[in-house]
Every structure is written in C-alpha cells, then in structure tokens.
N, C-alpha and C positions, 0 to 999 in steps of 0.2 A: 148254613143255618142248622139249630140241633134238632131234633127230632123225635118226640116224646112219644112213646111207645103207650097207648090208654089200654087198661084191662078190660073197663067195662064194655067200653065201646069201639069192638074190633072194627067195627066201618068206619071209625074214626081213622082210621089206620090209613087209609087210603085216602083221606079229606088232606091229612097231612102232607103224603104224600103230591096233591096237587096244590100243595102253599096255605089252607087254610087255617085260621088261626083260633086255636079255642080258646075262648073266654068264661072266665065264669061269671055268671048272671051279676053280681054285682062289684067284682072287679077282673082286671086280667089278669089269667093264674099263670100262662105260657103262649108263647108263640109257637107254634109246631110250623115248623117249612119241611120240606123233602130231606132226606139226606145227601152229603155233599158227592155231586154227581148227576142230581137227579134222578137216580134209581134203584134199587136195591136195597137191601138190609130189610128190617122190622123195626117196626115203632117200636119205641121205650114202651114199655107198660109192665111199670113197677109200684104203680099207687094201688093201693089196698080196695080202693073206691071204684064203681067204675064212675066213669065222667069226670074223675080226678086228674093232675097233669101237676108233674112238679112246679113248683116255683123259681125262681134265681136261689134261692134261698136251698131250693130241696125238699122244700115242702108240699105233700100233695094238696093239691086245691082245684073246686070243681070249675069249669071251662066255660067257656060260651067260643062257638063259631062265628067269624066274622073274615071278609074280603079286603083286601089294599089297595087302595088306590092308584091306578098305571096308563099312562098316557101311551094313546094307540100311536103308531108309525109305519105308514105316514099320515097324518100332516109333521107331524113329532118328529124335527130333524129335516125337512124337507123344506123348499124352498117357494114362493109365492110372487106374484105381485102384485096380486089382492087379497083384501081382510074378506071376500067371499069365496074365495078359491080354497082358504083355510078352514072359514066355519060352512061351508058343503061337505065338510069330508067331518067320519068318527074321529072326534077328538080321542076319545078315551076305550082305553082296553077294557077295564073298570073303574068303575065311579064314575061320578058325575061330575061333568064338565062344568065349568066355568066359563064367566063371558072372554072372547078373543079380543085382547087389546095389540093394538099397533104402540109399538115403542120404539120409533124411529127406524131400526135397522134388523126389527125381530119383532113379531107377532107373540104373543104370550098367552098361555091359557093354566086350567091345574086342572088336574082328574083329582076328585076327594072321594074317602068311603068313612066311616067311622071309624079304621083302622088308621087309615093314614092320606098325606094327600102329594099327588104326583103333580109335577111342575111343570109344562110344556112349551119348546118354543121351534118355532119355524124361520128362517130367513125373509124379512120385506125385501125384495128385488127391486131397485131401481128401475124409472122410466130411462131407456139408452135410446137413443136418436141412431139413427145408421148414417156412416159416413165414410165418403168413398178414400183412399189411399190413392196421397198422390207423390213419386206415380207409384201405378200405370196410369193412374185416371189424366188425361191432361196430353200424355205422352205420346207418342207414334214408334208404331215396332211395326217391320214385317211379318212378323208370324204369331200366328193365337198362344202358343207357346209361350212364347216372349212375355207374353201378361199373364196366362196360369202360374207362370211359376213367380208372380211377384206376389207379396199381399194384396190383396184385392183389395180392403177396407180397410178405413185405420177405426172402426166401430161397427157394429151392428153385423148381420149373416151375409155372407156373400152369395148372390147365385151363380149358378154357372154363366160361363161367357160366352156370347152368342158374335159371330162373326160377320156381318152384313154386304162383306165387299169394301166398304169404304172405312166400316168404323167396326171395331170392336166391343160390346155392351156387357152389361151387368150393374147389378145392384147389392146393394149392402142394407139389408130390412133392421127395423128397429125393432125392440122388443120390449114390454111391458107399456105399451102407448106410444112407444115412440117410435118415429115417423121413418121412411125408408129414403134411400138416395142413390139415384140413379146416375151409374158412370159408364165413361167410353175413354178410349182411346183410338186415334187415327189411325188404319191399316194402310199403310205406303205398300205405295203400289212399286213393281218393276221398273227402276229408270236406270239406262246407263250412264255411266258419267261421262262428262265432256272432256273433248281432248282440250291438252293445254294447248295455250295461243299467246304467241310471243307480243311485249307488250309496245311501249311509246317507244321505249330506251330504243329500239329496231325500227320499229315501222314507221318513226318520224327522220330516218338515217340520222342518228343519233351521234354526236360525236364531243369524246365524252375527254378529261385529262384526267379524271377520277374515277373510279368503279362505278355506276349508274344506280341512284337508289334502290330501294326493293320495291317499290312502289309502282318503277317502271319499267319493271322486268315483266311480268306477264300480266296480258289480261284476262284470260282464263290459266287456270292452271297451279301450280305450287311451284315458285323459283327456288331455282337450289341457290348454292352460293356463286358468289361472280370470279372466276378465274382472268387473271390480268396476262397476257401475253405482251410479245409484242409492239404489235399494233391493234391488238385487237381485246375487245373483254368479251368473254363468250360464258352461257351460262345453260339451263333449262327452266322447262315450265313443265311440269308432269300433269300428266291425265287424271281428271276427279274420279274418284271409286264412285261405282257403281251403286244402285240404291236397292236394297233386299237382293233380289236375284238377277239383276241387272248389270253387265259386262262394265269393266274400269274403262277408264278415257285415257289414248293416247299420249307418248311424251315428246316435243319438240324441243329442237336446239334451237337456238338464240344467239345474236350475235350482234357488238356495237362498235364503233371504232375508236381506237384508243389515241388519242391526239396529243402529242404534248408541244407545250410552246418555246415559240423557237431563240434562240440564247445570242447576244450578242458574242462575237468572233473579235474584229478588230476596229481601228479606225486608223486614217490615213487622210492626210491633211495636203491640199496642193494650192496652187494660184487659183484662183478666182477663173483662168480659162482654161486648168488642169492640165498646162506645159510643164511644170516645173512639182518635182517631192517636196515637200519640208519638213523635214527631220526635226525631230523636236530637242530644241533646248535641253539645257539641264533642269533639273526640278519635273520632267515630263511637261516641257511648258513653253507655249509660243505667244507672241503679239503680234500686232499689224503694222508694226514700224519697222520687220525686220525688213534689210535690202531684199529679199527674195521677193517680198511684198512688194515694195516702193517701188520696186522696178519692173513690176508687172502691169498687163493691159488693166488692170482693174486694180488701185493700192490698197481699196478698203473691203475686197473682197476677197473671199475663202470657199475652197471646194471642199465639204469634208467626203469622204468616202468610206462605209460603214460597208462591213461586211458582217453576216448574220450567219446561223448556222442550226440546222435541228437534224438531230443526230436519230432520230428514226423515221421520220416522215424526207428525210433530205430538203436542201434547200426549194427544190420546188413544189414545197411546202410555205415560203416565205411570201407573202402578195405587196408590202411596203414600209418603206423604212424612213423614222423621222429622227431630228435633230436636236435638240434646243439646247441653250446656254443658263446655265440655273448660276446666278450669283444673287444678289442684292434686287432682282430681279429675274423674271423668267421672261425669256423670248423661245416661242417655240417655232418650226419653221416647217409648209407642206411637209408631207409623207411625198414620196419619192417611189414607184415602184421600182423591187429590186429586180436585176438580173441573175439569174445563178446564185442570187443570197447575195446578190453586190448592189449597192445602190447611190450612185455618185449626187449629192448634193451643194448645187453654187449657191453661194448664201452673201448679198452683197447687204453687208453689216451697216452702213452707212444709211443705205435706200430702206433697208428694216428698221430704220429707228435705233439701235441697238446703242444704250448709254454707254458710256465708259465704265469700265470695271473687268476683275479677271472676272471667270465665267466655269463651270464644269462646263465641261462638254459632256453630255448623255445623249442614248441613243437609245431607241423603239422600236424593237423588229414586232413586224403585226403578221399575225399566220394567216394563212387562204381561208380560214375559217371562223367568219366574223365573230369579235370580243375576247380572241383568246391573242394574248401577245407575252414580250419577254417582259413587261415592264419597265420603266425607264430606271437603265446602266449609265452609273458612272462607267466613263472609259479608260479614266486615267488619266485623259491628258486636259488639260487648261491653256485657258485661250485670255489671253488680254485686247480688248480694245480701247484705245482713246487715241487722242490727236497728236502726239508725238512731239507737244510742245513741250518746253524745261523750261521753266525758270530761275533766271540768274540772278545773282547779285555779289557783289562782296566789295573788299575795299585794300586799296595801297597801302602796303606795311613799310614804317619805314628799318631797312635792315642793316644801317650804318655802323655798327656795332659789332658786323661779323656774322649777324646769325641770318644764318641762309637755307633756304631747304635741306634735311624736310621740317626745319621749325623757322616759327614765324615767331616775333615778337606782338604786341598784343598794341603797337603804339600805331594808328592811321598815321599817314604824311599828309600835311595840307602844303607842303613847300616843295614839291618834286614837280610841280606845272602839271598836276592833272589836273586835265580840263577838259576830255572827251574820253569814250572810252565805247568800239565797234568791234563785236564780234564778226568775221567774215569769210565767208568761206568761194576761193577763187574755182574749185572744183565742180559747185553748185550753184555758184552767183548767189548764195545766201546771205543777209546779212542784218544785224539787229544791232540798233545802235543804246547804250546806256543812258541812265542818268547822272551825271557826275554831281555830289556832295562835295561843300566848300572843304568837310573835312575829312575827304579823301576814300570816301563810300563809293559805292554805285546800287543802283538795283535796276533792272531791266524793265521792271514794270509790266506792260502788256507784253512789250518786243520781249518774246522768248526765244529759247534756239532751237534749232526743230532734232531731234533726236534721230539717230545716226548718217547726220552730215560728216562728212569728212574734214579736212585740214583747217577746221576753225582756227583763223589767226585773231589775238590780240593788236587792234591796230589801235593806238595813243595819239589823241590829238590830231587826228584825218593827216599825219605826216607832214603836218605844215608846222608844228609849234615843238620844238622838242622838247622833252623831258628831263627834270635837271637832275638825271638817276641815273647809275650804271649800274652793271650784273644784276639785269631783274629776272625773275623765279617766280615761276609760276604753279598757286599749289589749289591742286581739284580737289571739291569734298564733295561727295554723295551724301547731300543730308537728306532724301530719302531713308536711307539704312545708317545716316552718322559716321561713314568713314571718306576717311581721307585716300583717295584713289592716287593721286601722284602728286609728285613735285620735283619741279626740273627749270633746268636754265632758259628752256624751249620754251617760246609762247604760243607753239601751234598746237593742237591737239585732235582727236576725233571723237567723236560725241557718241560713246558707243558704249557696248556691256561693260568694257572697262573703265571707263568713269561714272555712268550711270546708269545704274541697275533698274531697267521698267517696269518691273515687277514690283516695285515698292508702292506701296498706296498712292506717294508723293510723290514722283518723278521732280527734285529738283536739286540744280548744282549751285557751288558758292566755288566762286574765281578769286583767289586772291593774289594779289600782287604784291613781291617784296622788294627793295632794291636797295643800293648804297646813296643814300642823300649825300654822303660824306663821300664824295667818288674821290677814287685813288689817282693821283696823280699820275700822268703821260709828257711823254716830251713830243715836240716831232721836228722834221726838216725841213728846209724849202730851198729849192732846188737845187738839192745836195742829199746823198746815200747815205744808206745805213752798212757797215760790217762789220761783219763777227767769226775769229774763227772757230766757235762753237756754236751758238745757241742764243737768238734773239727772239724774245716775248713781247707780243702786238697789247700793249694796254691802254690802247686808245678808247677813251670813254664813247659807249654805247649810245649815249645822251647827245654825242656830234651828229649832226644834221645838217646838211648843204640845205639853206646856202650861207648859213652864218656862223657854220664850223665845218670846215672840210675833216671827213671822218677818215684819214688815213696818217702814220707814222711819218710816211715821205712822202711830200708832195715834188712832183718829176724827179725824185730817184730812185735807183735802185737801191732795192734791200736784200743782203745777201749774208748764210748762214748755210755750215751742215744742217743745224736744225731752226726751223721757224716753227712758233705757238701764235696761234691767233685766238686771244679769249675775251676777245670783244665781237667779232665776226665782221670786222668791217676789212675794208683791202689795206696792203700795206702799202700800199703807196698808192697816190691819185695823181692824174684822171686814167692813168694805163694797168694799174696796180702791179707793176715789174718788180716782180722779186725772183731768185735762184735760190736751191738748197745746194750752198756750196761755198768752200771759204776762200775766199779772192783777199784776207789779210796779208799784207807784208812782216815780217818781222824783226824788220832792220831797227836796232838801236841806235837813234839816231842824235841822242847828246854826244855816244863815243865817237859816231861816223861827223857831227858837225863841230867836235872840237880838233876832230883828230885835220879837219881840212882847215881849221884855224877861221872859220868864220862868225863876225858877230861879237858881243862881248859876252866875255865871261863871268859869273858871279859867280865865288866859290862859299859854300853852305847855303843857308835857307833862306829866301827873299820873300820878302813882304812887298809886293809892289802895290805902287802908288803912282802910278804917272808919270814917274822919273824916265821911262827906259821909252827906247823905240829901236827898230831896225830886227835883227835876230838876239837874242838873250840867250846865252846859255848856263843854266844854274845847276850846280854841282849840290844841290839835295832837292830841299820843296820849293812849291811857291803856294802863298797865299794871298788871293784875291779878297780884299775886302771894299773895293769902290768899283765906283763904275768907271768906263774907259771907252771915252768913243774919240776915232780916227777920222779924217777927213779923207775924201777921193784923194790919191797920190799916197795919203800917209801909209807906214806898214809896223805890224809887231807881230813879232815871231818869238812865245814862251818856252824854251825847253827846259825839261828839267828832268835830272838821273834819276829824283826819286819820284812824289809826288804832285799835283795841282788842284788845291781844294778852293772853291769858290763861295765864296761866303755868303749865309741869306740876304744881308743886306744890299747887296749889289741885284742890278736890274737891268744893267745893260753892259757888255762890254764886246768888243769890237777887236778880233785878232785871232791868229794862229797859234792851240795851247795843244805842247807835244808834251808828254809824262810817262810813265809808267802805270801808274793809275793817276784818273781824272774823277775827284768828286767834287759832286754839287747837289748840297741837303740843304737841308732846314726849311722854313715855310715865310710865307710874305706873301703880302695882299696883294704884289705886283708879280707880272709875266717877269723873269730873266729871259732876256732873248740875246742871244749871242750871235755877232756878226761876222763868220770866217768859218774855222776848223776844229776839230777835236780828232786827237790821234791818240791811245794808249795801247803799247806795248802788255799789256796783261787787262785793265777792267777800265770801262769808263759808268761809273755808279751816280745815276742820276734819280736822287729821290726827293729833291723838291716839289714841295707842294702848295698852295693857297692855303692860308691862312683861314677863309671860311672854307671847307670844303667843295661846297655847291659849286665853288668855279673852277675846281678840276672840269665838271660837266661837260662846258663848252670850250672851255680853252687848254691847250695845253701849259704845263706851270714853266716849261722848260722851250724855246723855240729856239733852232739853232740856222745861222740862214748863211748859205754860201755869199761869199764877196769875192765876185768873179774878179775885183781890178786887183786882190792881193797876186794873183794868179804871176799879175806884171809888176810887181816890186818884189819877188824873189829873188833873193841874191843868186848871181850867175852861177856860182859853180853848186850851187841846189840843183839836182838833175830831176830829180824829184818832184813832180809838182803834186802838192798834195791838193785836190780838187773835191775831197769828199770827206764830212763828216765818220768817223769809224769809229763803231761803240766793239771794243773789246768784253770776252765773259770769260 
C-alpha cells in the first residue's frame, strides 16, 4: 500500500504507518497504509496544505481518519461444532461484527467499519459417532501388542488398551455429540497343541486296495500324503501348534494295509470223480457227450478245478473259489474253499438243473477279506451241455444212372423195396428204428441217435425183405453247420466230431442213401467152378438175400484166379465160400487136339446151329447160337469151335458142352439164359447179359450156368479130359 507523507500533520505520519486511512470530511482524498514492509521510510508530505494528502489523481485534498474492517482469528479460519462455540469468542479485529450464520458446512459472519467490511468464516464440524475397527475389535491375539499396532477404530478417538487377562479393551469416543463405542478383543491364553493321532484308516485295521481317503487318516493332527508300498500304505498325522506361547503337538506315523485282489490263474476240467484230465477240444471247448464223460462213474458231471493267484498277499490270501456257466443263462454253483489258491469243484449239471446250451465258463477267486475278490473271469474255455441226441432223416436216391458218391442225384426211389430203415449199433446194443415214406424218405422222428456211438450200421428191411438195389452209398450231411461229412460205399459209420459237429446250435444228421435200381447184371454156377488164369470180379448183386437168392458166384464150387475182386462183399461161392488165388487153367487147344484124334464131326467155316447136330461137333471158325437146345438124360453135344461161340439174346435155355476161343453171351431179355453143362475158352469167356427191366438183375442172376454131371458119362472115350467145371477165361 502507498504511503502519503502529510506536511501539516507530522503525527499523521505514524497513524499511517499503523494502516490508518485519512479522509477528507467530505469525500476520500487517500488511503495512507504503512510502507511496503511495514516499516521504515517517511510519509509522503508534499501537499502544500497541512491535512492535505494527494489524490489518485495527484491532487492534494484534505483527509478524514477512519479504520477497516478485519475479522479476528480465531474463530476466523478455525473449526467448531457449535454456532455457540463461534459467537463466544471476538469475532472481529475491528469493526463490528455481524450476526453468525451456519451455512451447512461453515459458520459465516463480517467485521464492517465505514472504511470497509471483512468477511468471516469457521468450519461447522460434523456430529461423528465412535466406532470400533474390526479387527482387532472381534479378534483373539496373544499379545496387547498384536492390537496396538492394528487400528483401533474405524471412527471416532481411540483410548488406550487395557488388558484384563481374558480380554483386551478399549474405546473409540465420538466427537461433536456423537456417541463413543466400546471394543475388546479375546486374549488367548497359553495352550499347547495336540499331538497328532492316527485315524479309522488304522485303528479300525484297515484294509484298503486303494490309498485310504484323507478323511481317515488322522483323527487329530494334519495327514501328510499317503505313500503306497508294498503291502502296506503308510503316511503321518503331525502335531497341532501350539497357542500364543504354548509348545506344538507331537507327530505320529500311521499305517494301513494294502490289499489287492486276487486274479484268476487257470482252470482244468476232469470227470465228475476227478480220475480222468480233459483236454480241451479245439475252439478251447468241451461237451458232455465226449467218451471221456460217458464213460465215467458220473456221465452228466464235471469237476472243474480253478486255480487262483495274488501276487503280493500270496495265495494264502485266497479264502474261496466259485464257478458258473454264463450263456442264455446263468447257473452259478457254491464257492468251494481254496487250498494253496486251488479249489476243486464237482458240479453234476444234470442234478443243477442246467439247460442245454454252450456256456462260458467263469470263475470267482474271493480274498480272506470279506467283499474284495477278482470278479467274475472269462477263462477261456466253453463247456456244452445237452442230451447227446441227433436227429435223422433223409431218403433213397435212386443212382442207376452212374452217379455215385460223392454226388447224389435229386430223384427219391419208391421201387428199390424200402420198407424199413434201423440204425444199430452191435458195440452199444443201440438202436433207433426209422419211418419209411412211400416215396422213399425217412425221418426218425423222436428215435434219435445218441451221439458218439460207435459202428452205427444201416440195417434195410430187419434183413428179412431184400432190396431191389445194388452198389449202395452212403452220404452224411452235418446240417448243423451244412456240410457234407462223407460218402462211401460203407453203410457203417461212428457218430462222432467227424460227422457231427456238437457244438452247432443244431446237432442234426441227414443219412442218404443212393443205389443202382438198374443193377448190373451177374452170372453164377451151380455145382460147378469158376477159372481164370488172370483175374475174376465178384458182381454178384448186393440186393441177393438167402433165402430167395443165394448171394454167391458158385454155388459148391470152387473159384480160382491169381487175382480175385469182390465188389459186392458177399462170398464167392456158397455155403463154404472156397475160392484160391491161383490159376489152375489148362491151355490145351482143344479143336487142334480133337480133330487131330479125328473124333466127332466136322464142320468146316462158321455154323449156325439149330438143332441138327449131336454127339462132338467140331467147327473150323464160329458158332452162333440163336435157339434154344435142351438134351434128355443119355443125350450129349459137345460144341467146339477154332474161333468164336456167341450166344444170342433170344435164346433161354440151352443144354451142352461149348469149347471156343472166346465165348459171348450179350444182349438183354426178360428171361434167365440158364445153360446146362460147360463153358471152356481158351482166351475170354464175356458174359454181359442182362434183364431187360433192370430190377431183376437184383435178385437173380441174368446168366445161370449148371453142371450136368451125366454128360461126364457120354464123353467119347478117347476124351481123357473130363471137363467137369465151368471156366471163365480174362
């Protein structure tokens, strides 16, 4: 502020100097303040006047003194929290005060003088409520420490904290009205802590195949983690700390037993009275029909024998061991204690109820310590039970046509005389008899064949009716699995893996029969031999049956050959069936040796006879037989001839001694040719006459050749020769 120096009025000089301001009477000429500093220098006083004081202007003009208005401090600037706290105290430095207003958040007043007027304000203070901080308030510490150094309040003055023993105190006071709040906290006392103490997993001996929860690892204490050994899971329980100044708690060990369950090992399967192994089939698979069974004291029972194993507790860990058969059904069978982890089980399938069907076999090892076991193990192997019945059926093919196993033609025979049809078996005394179909079927119906019987025979007609067939063939089918198991000339068979597979869901066989309706023509002799010096074949139909076809080549001769075939199976000669493999032919030419002795007449080239001749004939080429020729007791003919003697179809009977080189007699006819005497060829005697139906090759031979013992005694004397026996030359 500037500083007007007065000439008149040197004690003005110092008014100045303490802020006074001269006026002049009727307006203001200057403000005089101190100079800047507040102190030093001299008043201006440079008006002419005294009492004069420049203007803004510069002009001197006379002054008046007057004071400023200024707000005392404090209250001015200072804080309350009451409107009487503020108007008790000097508001104002100078001037005069004003009434104190409250204005929400400040008290307000003015100091005025005539010079000027000062404005004043204080802080209104808030009523604050005291309120404790939590925590400590609320909390438990050991030491008074522990809560001096927290905030004490979260409002209002805290007092000091006072310590009681049990509890720690103090308060947090309000201020401007407001209310105080009293806090504590709990002073915990010295406590040590408790040792750990091991929990259920132990103290109930515990046995576990898993780690044991944490739950039951300690009952006091902190468990650490579970270490798995062994046999064993072992872990701790550590000691609780101590409270304020109070020693920690002890740590124990802990320990449970580690269990694991036990694993099936093998199985092994015997008799029902455990004499006898049984090795298993192929497929890993058995039934109850095999012999090893049927032949045992028990055929519908089975010992299984189940071994077990646990590879850390050892088997005598193992307490018992069960069975059962899981198919389409379950049969389960006692548990069995094991010995050593062995546990033999007789299980008679029959007396158990046990349906037909294959079956798993599973097994159940249970450990010494009840609910823990291996679970039920497939073992691998399978087990079939049912009754061991088959059922048959099929029907007679007829195979005249050539076709012979292993194909059948598709055509039934209702004309071959089937009329019964028994399966039988002489090993077993088994035997199931068929139902014959007019059109050459069968089916067995209930009578089944009991599965692995041995030498089941085809028997035709109980042996009493023959069959008007030969070369019959016999062909198995497994229509279980649809295949064709054999076929053969044999009608015996065994009712076994290789015809019928038991393991099929179906166990059932189809028998067919094939044979020749159109049987092949046979000759035979009557009481007179067969010779050959090579090689005679027995084709005497199959279908001959004593006692209304005696079933052999020669009846009371011998038949002799290096080699004999028999492809009928019946004897070659009846009732002794004498035959040699050896060749007892002669092979004298006997047109050169009987013309050369000049006996009999001669015919020179090829003769047709007819009835004209008798006595010895000897023919210098063929003869052809085309009638028939029958001789009375006493009478005699004797045919020879250098070349051939062919006997023609139409002839049926003829009666005499025919010598040749070769001797044929073909063609077919509704009648027997029976010839009554001899046959002799020097190289082939070819005899393929046949019946005209076929069917009666069956029972009769087409060719019958019969010795006439009284030619024996009309051979001309100087014949030394007696030819007494039919000879088939090859």
């Amino acid at each position: 502020m500037v500083v007007f120096k007065l000439k008149f009025l040197k004690y003005l000089s110092i008014m100045c100097w303490l802020g006074v301001v001269l006026i002049s009477p009727v307006k203001v000429l200057a403000v005089v303040n101190p100079p800047p500093g507040g102190g030093g220098g001299t008043p201006i006083d440079d008006c002419p006047k005294a009492g004069q004081i420049r203007d803004s202007s510069g002009h001197c003009v006379d002054a008046v003194i007057v004071v400023a208005g200024k707000c005392n401090s404090p209250p001015d600037g200072s804080s309350y929290c009451y409107i009487s706290s503020v108007t008790s105290r000097t508001l104002c430095d100078r001037g005069s005060a004003s009434g104190v207003s409250d204005i929400g958040s400040r008290f307000k007043w003015t100091c005025s003088t005539t010079a000027s007027t000062d404005t004043c304000y204080a802080t209104d203070l808030p009523t604050i409520n005291g309120s404790c901080n939590s925590p400590p308030d609320g909390s438990s510490y050991c030491y008074i420490s522990s809560v001096t150094s927290r905030t004490l309040c979260d409002s209002g003055s805290p007092s000091g904290v006072s310590d009681s023993g049990s509890s720690f105190t103090w308060s947090c006071g309000g201020s401007c009205g407001g209310v105080t709040d009293y806090c504590s906290a709990t002073d915990l006392p010295n406590i040590d802590g408790a040792s750990g103490n091991c929990g259920d997993a132990q103290d109930n001996g515990g046995i576990y195949t898993s780690p044991p929860s944490s739950s039951l690892l300690c009952d006091t204490g902190t468990p650490s983690s579970v270490t798995t050994n062994i046999s064993s899971y072992t872990w701790s329980c550590a000691g609780l700390d101590g409270q304020c100044s109070g020693s920690d708690g002890s740590t124990v060990n802990c320990s449970a037993i580690r269990d694991t369950a036990p694993t099936y090992s093998s199985l092994a399967l015997r008799t029902y009275d455990g004499s006898t192994l049984v090795t298993a089939e192929s497929g890993s698979r058995n039934q109850i029909c095999q012999s090893v069974f049927k032949n045992s004291s028990n055929p519908t029972g089975v010992r299984f024998v189940v071994t077990g194993a646990d590879t850390l507790q050892g088997v005598g860990d193992i307490s018992t061991i069960q069975v059962r058969l899981r198919g389409s059904s379950i049969y389960t069978f006692a548990a069995v204690t094991a010995v050593n982890g062995v546990a033999t089980i007789p299980v008679d399938l029959n007396a158990s109820g046990v349906a037909t069907g294959t079956y798993n076999i599973e097994a159940l090892i249970n450990d010494v310590h009840g609910g823990l076991n291996s679970g039920w193990v497939d073992t691998g192997r399978d087990f079939k039970y049912w009754n061991c019945l088959v059922p048959v059926a099929g029907g007679f093919y007829d195979g005249s046509a050539g076709v012979v196993c292993p194909n059948f033609t598709t055509t039934l025979s209702s004309e071959a005389n089937f009329r019964s049809l028994t399966f039988s078996s002489a090993s077993t005394g088994l035997s199931s008899s068929m139902t014959v179909s007019g059109d050459g079927s069968y089916t067995g119906g209930s009578n089944r064949l009991t599965w692995g019987t041995s030498d089941y025979q085809a028997v035709f007609n109980e042996f009493t009716t023959p069959l008007l067939a030969s070369d019959l063939s016999l062909r198995l089918i497994d229509l279980g699995i649809g295949t064709t198991r054999t076929c053969s000339l044999t009608l015996n068979f065994n009712l076994n893996n290789n015809v019928i597979d038991p393991y099929s869901n179906n166990p059932s066989l189809r028998a067919d029969f094939s044979a020749v309706i159109d049987q092949d023509s046979w000759f035979q002799t009557g009481s007179g031999g067969i010779m050959s010096k090579s090689v005679i074949t027995d084709y005497v139909s199959v279908a001959c049956k004593a006692p209304t076809c005696t079933p052999a080549m020669s009846i009371s001769g011998l038949v002799s050959a290096p080699t004999l075939n028999n492809n009928s199976g019946v004897s070659y000669s009846s009732p002794n069936n004498w035959h040699i493999n050896s060749d007892l032919v002669s092979r004298l030419n006997y047109y050169e040796k009987y013309k050369g002795l000049g006996i009999g007449e001669t015919v020179n080239g090829d003769l047709n006879y007819s009835n004209d001749k008798a006595g010895v004939v000897l023919v210098g080429g063929n003869i052809d037989i085309t009638q028939d020729n029958t001789l009375n007791k006493g009478d005699f003919l004797m045919l020879v001839a250098s070349g051939n003697i062919t006997i023609d179809s139409a002839v049926n009977n003829f009666d005499g001694v025919l010598v040749a080189k070769n001797i044929n007699i073909a063609g077919d006819s509704a009648d027997q040719l029976v010839i009554n005497g001899s046959l002799y060829a020097t190289d082939q005697v070819n005899i393929t006459r046949t019946y005209t139906d076929k069917r009666d090759n069956n029972l009769s031979p087409a060719v019958k050749v019969n010795l006439r013992p009284d030619f024996i005694f009309q051979l001309p004397v100087e014949i030394n020769k007696k030819i007494t026996n039919w000879k088939w030359g090859n």
